[in-house]
N, CA and C atoms as a LAMMPS dump frame, in Angstrom:
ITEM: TIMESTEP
0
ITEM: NUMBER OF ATOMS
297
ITEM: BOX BOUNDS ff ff ff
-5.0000000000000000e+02 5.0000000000000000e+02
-5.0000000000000000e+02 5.0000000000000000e+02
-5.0000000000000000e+02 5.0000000000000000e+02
ITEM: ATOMS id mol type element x y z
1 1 1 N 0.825 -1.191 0
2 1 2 C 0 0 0
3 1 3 C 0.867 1.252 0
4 2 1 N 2.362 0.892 0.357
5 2 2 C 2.648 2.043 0.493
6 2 3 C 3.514 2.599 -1.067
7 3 1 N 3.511 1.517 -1.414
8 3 2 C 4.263 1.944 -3.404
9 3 3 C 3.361 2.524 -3.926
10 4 1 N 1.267 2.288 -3.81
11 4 2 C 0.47 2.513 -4.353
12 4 3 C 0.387 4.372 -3.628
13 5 1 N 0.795 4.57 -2.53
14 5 2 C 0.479 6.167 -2.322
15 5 3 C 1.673 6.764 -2.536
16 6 1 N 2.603 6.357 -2.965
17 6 2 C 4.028 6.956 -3.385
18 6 3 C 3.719 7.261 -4.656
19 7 1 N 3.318 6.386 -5.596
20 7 2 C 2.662 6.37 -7.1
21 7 3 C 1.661 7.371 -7.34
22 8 1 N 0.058 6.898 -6.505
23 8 2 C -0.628 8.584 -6.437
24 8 3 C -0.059 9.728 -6.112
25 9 1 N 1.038 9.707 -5.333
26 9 2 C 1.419 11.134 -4.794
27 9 3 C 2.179 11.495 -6.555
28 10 1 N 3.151 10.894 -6.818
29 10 2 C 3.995 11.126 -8.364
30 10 3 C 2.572 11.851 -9.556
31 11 1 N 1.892 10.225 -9.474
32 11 2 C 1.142 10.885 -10.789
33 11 3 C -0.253 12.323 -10.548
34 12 1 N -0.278 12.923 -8.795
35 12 2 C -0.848 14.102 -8.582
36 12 3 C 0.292 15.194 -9.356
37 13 1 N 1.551 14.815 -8.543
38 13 2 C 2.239 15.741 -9.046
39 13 3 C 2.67 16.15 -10.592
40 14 1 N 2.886 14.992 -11.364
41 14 2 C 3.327 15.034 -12.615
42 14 3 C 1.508 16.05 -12.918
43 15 1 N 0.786 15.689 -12.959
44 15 2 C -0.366 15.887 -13.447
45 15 3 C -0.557 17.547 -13.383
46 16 1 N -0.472 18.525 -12.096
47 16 2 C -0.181 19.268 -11.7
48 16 3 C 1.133 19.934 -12.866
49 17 1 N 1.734 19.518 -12.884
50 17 2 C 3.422 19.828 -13.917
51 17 3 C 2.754 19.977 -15.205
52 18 1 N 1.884 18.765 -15.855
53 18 2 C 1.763 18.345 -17.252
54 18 3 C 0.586 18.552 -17.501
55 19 1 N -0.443 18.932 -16.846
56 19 2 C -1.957 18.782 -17.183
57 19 3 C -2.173 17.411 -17.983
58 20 1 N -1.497 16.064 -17.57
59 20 2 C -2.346 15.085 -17.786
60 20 3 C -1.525 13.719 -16.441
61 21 1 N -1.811 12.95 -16.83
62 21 2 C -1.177 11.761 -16.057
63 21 3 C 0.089 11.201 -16.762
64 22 1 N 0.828 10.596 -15.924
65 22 2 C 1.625 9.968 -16.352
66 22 3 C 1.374 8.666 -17.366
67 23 1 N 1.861 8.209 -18.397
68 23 2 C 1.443 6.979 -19.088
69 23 3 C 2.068 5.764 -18.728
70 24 1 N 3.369 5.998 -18.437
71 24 2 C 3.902 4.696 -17.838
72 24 3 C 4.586 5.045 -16.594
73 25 1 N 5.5 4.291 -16.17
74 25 2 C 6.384 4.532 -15.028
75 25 3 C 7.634 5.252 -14.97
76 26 1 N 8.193 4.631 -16.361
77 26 2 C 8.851 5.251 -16.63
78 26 3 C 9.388 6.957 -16.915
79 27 1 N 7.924 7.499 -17.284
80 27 2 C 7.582 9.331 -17.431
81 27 3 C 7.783 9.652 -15.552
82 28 1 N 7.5 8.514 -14.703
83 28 2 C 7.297 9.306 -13.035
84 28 3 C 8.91 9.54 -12.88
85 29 1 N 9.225 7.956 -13.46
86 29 2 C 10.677 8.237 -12.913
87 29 3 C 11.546 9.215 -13.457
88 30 1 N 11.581 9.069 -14.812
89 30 2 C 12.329 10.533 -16.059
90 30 3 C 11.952 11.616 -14.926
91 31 1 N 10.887 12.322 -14.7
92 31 2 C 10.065 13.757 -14.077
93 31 3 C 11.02 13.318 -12.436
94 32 1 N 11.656 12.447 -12.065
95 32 2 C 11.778 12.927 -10.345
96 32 3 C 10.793 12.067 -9.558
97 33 1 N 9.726 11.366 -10.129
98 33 2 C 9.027 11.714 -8.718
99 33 3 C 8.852 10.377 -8.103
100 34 1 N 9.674 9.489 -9.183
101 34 2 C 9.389 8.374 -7.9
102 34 3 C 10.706 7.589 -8.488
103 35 1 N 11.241 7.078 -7.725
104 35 2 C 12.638 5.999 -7.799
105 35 3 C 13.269 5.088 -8.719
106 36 1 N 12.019 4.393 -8.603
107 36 2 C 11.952 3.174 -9.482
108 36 3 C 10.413 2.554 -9.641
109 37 1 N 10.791 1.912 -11.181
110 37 2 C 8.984 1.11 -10.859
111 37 3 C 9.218 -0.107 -9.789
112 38 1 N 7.73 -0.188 -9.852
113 38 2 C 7.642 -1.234 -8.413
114 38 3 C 7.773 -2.737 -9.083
115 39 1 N 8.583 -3.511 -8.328
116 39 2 C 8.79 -4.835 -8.686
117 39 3 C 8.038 -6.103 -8.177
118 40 1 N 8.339 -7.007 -8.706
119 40 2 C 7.202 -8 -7.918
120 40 3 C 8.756 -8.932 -7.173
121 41 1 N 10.218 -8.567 -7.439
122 41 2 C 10.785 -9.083 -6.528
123 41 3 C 11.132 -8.641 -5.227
124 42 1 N 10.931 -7.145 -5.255
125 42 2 C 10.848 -6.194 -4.058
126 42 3 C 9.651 -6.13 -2.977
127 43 1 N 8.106 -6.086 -4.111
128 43 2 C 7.055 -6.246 -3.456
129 43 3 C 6.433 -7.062 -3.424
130 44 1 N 6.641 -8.548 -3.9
131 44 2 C 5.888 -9.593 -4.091
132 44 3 C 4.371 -9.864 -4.981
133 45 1 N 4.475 -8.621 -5.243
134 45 2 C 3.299 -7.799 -6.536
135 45 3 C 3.423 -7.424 -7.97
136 46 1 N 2.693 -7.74 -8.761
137 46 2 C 2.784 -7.135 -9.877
138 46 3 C 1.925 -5.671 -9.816
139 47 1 N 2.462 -4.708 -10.19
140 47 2 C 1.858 -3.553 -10.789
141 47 3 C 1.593 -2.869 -11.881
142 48 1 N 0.06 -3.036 -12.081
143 48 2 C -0.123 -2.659 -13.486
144 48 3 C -0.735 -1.558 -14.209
145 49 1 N 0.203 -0.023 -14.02
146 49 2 C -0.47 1.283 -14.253
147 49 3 C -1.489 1.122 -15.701
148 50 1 N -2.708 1.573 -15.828
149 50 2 C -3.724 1.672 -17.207
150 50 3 C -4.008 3.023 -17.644
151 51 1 N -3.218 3.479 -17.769
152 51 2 C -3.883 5.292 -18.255
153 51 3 C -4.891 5.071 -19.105
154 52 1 N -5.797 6.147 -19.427
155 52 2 C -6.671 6.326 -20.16
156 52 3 C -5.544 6.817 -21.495
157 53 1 N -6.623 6.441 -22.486
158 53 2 C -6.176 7.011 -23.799
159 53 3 C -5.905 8.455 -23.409
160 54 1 N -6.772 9.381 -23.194
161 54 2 C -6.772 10.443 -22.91
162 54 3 C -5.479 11.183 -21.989
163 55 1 N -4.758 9.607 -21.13
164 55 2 C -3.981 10.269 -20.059
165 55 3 C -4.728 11.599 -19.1
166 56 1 N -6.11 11.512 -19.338
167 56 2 C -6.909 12.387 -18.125
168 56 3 C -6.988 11.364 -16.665
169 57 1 N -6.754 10.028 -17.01
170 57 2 C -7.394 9.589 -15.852
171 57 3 C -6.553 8.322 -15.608
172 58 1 N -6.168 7.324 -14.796
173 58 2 C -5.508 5.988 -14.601
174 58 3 C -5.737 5.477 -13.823
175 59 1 N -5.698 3.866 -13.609
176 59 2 C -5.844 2.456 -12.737
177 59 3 C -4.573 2.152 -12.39
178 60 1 N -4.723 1.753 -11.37
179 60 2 C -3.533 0.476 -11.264
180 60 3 C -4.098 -0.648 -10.78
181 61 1 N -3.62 -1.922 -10.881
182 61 2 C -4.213 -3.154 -10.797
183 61 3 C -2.891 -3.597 -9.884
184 62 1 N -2.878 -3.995 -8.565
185 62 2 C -2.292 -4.48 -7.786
186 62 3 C -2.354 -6.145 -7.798
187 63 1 N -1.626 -7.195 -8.432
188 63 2 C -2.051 -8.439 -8.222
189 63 3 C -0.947 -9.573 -7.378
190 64 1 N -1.119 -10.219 -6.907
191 64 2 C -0.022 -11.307 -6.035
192 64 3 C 1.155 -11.785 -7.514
193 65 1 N 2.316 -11.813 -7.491
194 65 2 C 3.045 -12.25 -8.129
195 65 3 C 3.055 -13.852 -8.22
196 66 1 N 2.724 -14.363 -6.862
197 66 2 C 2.686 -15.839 -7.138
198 66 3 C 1.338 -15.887 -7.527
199 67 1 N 1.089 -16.775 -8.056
200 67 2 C -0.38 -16.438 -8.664
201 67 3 C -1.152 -17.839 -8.078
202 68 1 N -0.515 -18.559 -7.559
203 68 2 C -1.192 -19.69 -6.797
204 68 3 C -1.343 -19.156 -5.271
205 69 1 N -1.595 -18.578 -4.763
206 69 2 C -1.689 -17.499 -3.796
207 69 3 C -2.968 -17.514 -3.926
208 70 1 N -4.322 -18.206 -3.287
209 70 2 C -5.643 -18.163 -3.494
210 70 3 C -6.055 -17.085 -2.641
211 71 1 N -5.459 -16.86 -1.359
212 71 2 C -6.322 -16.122 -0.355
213 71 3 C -5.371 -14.996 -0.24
214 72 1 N -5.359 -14.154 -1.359
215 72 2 C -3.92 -13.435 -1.348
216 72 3 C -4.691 -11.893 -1.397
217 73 1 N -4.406 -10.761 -1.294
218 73 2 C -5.081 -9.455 -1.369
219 73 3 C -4.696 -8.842 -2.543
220 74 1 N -5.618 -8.458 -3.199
221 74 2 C -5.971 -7.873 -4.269
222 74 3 C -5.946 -6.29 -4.352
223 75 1 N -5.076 -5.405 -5.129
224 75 2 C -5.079 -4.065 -4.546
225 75 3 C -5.707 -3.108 -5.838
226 76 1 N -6.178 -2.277 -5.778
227 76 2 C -6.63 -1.595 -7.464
228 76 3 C -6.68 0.229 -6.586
229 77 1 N -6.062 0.988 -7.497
230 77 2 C -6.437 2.253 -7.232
231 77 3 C -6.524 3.264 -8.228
232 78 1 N -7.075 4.078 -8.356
233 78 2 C -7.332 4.955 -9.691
234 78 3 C -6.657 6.566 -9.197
235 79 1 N -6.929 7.923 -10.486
236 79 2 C -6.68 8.558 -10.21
237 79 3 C -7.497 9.428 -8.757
238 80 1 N -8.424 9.029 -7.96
239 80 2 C -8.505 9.44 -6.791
240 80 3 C -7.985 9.127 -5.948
241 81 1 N -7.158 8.227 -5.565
242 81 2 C -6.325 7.606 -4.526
243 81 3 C -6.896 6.792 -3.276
244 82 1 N -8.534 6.42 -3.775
245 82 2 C -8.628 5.581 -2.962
246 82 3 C -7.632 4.461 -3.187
247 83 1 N -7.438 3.678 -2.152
248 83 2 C -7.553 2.11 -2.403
249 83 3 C -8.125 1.011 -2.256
250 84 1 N -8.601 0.516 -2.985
251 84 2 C -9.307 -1.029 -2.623
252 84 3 C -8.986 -2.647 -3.034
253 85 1 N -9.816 -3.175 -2.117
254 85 2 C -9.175 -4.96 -2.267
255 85 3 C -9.603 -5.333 -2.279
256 86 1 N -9.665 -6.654 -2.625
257 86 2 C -10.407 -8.232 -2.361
258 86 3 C -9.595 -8.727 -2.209
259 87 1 N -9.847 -10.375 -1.379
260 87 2 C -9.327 -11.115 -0.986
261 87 3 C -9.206 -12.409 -1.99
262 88 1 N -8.425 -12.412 -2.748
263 88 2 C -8.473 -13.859 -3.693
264 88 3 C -8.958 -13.263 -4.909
265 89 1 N -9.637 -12.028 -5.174
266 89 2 C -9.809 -12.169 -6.487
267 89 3 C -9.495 -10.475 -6.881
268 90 1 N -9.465 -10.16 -8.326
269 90 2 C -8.945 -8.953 -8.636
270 90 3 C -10.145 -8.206 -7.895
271 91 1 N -9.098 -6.857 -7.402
272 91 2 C -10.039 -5.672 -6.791
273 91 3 C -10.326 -4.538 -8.112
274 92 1 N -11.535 -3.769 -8.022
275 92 2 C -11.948 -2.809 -8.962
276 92 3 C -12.272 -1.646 -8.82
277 93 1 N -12.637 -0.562 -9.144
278 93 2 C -13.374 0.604 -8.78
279 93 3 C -14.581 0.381 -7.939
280 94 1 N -15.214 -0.842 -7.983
281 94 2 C -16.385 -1.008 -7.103
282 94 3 C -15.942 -2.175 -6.068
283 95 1 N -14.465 -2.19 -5.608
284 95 2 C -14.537 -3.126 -4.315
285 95 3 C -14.4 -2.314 -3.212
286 96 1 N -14.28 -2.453 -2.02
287 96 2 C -14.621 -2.221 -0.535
288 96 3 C -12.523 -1.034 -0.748
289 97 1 N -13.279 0.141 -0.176
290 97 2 C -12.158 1.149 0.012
291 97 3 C -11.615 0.436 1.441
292 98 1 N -10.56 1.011 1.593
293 98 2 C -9.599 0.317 2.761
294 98 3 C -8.704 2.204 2.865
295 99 1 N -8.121 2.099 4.248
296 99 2 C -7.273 2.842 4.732
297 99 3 C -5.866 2.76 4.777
């Protein structure tokens, strides 16, 4: 959770800079604002930024790297910075917000 508010904080800021979102990870990191992309050997996660065509708006899809991991947490967050999960299966814009 905490790569996913390091990431919203980057793509507020780039957005703020660029009047749009970042498209990949690579534009956060070029701009400063975040380190490195997130790994699934560092975080045990895959992360999968989705900009809109538009680059007005983006997802990320948080998923378990091991993928046999049944009861594993599911992370998804968009350009508002909620976050949300499920347990075992992909989380979406309509799963349960978390803190």
């Amino acid at each position: 959770m905490d790569m996913l508010r390091k990431i919203n904080e980057a793509q507020a800021t780039y957005f703020k800079i660029n009047r749009r979102y970042a498209l990949t990870y690579d534009e956060l990191i070029e701009a400063r604002l975040l380190p490195n992309e997130p790994s699934a050997t560092e975080t045990g996660y895959d992360f999968k930024l989705r900009p809109a065509a538009d680059a007005a708006s983006f997802k990320i899809s948080v998923t378990p790297a091991d993928s046999s991991a049944t009861n594993a947490t599911h992370l998804f967050m968009d350009q508002t910075g909620v976050i949300r999960a499920e347990i075992g299966k992909d989380a979406t814009a309509d799963s349960p917000a978390i803190k």
